[in-house]
DOLUMPA-792019 format. One record per residue (C-alpha): residue number from 0; x negated, y negated, z negated. Coordinates in Angstrom, 3 decimals. Layout:
// DOLUMPA-792019
NUM, X, Y, Z
...
END
This chain:
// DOLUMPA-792019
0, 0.000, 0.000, 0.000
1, -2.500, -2.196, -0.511
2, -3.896, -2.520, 2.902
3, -1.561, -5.655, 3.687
4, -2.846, -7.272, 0.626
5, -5.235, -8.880, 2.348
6, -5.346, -9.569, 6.193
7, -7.890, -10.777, 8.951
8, -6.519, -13.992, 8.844
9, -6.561, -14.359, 4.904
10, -9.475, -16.934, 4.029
11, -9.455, -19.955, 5.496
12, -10.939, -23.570, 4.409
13, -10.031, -26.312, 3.411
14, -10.913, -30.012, 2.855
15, -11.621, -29.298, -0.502
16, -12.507, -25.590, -0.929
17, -10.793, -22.533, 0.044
18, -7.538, -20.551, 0.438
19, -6.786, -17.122, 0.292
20, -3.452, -15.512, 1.295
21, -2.542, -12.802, -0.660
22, 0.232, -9.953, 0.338
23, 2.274, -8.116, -1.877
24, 1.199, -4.100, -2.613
25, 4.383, -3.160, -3.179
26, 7.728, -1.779, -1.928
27, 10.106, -4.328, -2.693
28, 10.189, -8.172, -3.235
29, 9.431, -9.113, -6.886
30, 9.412, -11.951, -9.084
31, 5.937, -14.489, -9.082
32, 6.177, -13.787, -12.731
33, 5.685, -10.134, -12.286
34, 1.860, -10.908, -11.211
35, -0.320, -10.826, -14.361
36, -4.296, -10.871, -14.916
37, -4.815, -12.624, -11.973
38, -9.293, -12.368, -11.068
39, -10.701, -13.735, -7.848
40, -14.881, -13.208, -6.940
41, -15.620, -14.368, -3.708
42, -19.590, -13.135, -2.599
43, -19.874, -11.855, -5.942
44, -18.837, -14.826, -7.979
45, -15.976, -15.235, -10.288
46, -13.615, -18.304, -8.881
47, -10.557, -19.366, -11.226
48, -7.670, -19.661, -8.509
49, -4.613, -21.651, -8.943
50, -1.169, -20.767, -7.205
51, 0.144, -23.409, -5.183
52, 3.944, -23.524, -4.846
53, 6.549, -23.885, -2.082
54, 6.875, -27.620, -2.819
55, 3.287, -27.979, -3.178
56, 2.523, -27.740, -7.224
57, -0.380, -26.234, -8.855
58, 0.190, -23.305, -11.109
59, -1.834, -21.945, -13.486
60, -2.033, -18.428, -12.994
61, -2.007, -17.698, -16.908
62, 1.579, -19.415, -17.139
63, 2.592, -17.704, -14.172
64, 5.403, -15.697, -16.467
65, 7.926, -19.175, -16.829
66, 8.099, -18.900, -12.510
67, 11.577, -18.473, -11.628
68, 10.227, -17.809, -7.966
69, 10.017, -14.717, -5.686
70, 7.458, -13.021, -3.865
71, 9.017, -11.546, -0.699
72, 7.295, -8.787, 0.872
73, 6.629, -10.611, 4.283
74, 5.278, -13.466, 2.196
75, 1.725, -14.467, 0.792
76, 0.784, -16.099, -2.098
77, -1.546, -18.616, -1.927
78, -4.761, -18.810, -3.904
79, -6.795, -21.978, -3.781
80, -10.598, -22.139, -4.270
81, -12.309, -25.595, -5.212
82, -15.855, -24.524, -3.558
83, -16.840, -25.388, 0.006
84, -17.764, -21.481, 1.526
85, -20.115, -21.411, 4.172
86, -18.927, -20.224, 7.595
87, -19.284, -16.125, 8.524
88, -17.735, -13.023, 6.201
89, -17.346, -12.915, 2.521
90, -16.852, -10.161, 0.001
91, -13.579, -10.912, -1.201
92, -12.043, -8.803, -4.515
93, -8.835, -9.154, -6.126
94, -7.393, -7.437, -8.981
95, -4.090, -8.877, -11.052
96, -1.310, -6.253, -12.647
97, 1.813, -6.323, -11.003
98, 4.845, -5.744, -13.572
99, 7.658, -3.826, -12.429
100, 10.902, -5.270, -13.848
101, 13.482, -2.486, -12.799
102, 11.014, 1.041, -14.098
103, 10.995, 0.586, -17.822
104, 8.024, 3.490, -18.254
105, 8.269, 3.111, -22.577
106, 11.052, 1.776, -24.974
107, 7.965, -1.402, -25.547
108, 8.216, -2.312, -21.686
109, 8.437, -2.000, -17.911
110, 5.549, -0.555, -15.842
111, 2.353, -2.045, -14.637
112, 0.558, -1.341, -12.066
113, -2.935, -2.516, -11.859
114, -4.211, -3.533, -7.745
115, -7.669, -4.017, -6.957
116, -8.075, -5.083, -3.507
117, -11.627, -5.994, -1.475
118, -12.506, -6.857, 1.892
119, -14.629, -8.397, 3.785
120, -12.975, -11.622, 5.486
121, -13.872, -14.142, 7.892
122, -13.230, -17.690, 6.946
123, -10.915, -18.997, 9.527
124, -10.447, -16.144, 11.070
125, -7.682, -16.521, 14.127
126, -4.143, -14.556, 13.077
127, -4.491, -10.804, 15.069
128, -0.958, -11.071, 15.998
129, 2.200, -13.669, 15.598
130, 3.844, -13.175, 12.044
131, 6.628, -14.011, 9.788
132, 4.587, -14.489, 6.706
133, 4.980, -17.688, 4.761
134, 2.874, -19.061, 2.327
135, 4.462, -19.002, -1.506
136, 3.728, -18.705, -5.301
END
């Protein structure tokens, strides 16, 4: 599932760092405040992303559990960076826990699923072919 997590077109730049688009692992549409533990390295390096939103807010993704969006499966979160990258490929790894509202696994709470996802990604890398992702958090 997680090979849609991250696609060719994925990192690009920006006039002030990064961003990375970041697909959902899963089966069905969930809640932003179902992603938890969210980690970003880029080349090795730890990078603390922010979220932006739909109407262009910064979240912080430790108070990502107050979100009253969704995360649709043929949409992609966006994670900004605030580092220039060099052009050419980057090591990019992910991990977060995604909770699962609906499969309560224990009387304490629903189940989480922890997603570690790395590639290696061109920055501004063209899209392989048209899509009907949109960029959320």
């Amino acid at each position: 599932m997680t090979l849609a997590a991250l696609r060719d077109d994925a990192l690009a730049s920006t006039d002030d760092g990064f961003a990375l688009r970041l697909g959902l692992p899963w089966i069905r549409s969930l809640p932003v405040a179902s992603l938890e533990g969210l980690e970003l390295a880029i080349d090795g390096d730890q990078v603390d992303p922010v979220l932006v939103a739909l109407d262009g807010r910064l979240l912080d993704p430790s108070g990502l559990a107050r979100e009253r969006g969704w995360w649709f499966l043929q949409d992609r979160l966006v994670l900004r960076g605030w580092r220039m990258l060099p052009p050419g490929v980057h090591d990019v790894v992910v991990a977060f826990r995604l909770v699962i509202p609906y499969l309560q696994t224990a009387p304490d709470g629903p189940l989480t699923l922890p997603f570690h996802v790395a590639r290696a990604l061109r920055l501004d890398a063209p899209a392989s072919a048209p899509s009907v992702s949109r960029d959320v958090a």
